[in-house]
N, C-alpha and C positions, 0 to 999 in steps of 0.2 A: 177192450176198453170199457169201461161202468156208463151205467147208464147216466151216473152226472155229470162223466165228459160230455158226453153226448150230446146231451142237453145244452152243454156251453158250448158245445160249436155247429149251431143252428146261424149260419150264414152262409148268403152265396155264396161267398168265395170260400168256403173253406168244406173238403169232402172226407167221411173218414174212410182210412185204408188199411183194416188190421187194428193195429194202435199206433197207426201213423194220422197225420193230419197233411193231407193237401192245400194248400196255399195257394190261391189260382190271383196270378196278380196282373194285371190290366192291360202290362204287354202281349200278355198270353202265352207266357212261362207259370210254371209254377213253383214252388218252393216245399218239400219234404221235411214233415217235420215229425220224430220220433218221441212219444207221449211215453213215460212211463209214471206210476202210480209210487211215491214215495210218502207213504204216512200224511203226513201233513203237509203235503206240498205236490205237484207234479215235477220231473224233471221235462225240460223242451231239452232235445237234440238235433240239430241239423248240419249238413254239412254245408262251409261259407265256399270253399274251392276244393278242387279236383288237384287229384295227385300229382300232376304232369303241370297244375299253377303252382302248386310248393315245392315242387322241385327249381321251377324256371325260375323262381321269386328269390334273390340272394336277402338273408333275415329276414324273413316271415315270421322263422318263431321269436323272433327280436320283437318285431314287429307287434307281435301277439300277446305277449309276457307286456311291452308297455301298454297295450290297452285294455290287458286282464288288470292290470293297476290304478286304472280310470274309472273301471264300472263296479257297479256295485251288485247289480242284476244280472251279471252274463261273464261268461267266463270264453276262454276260447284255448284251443289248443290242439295239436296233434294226433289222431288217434293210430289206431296200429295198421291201417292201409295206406299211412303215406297223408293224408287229406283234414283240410283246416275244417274242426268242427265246433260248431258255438252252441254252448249250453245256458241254459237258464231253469230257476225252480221257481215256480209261479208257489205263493203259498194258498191254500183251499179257503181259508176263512175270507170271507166275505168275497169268494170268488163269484161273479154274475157274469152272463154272456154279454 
């Protein structure tokens, strides 16, 4: 992870792990979120449910495909273990913490 990440995620709730970011939210779960470095932009990857919730969930990807059509910021979709994962590209200019 650069050290400009780093720098933008200087808060308590948020730990780095690798070029992951931890999300520690107030129930006292956390949230995994995978940073990768894209030119101009960072990709966030995270996973929204577990294998065994996309499986049980009749249209999901229905589900998913209409609200990739809502957002403009975040994408969502299947990846190749089975499991609902939302993306988003923050873009770098005028990013502050």
């Amino acid at each position: 992870m650069t050290p400009e990440l780093r720098a933008l995620c200087r808060a308590d709730d948020l730990h780095i792990e690798g070029d992951q970011v931890v999300v520690s939210l107030r129930n006292g779960r956390g949230h995994r979120i995978s940073v990768e470095d894209a030119d101009d932009c960072y990709q966030l990857t995270g996973v929204v449910v577990r294998q065994a919730v996309v499986q049980s969930t009749p249209n999901i990807a229905l589900h998913a495909w209409s609200r990739n059509r809502m957002l403009a910021l975040a994408g969502f979709r299947i990846d190749r273990r089975g499991r609902l994962v939302g993306e988003c590209w923050v873009p770098k200019v005028g990013l502050t913490a």
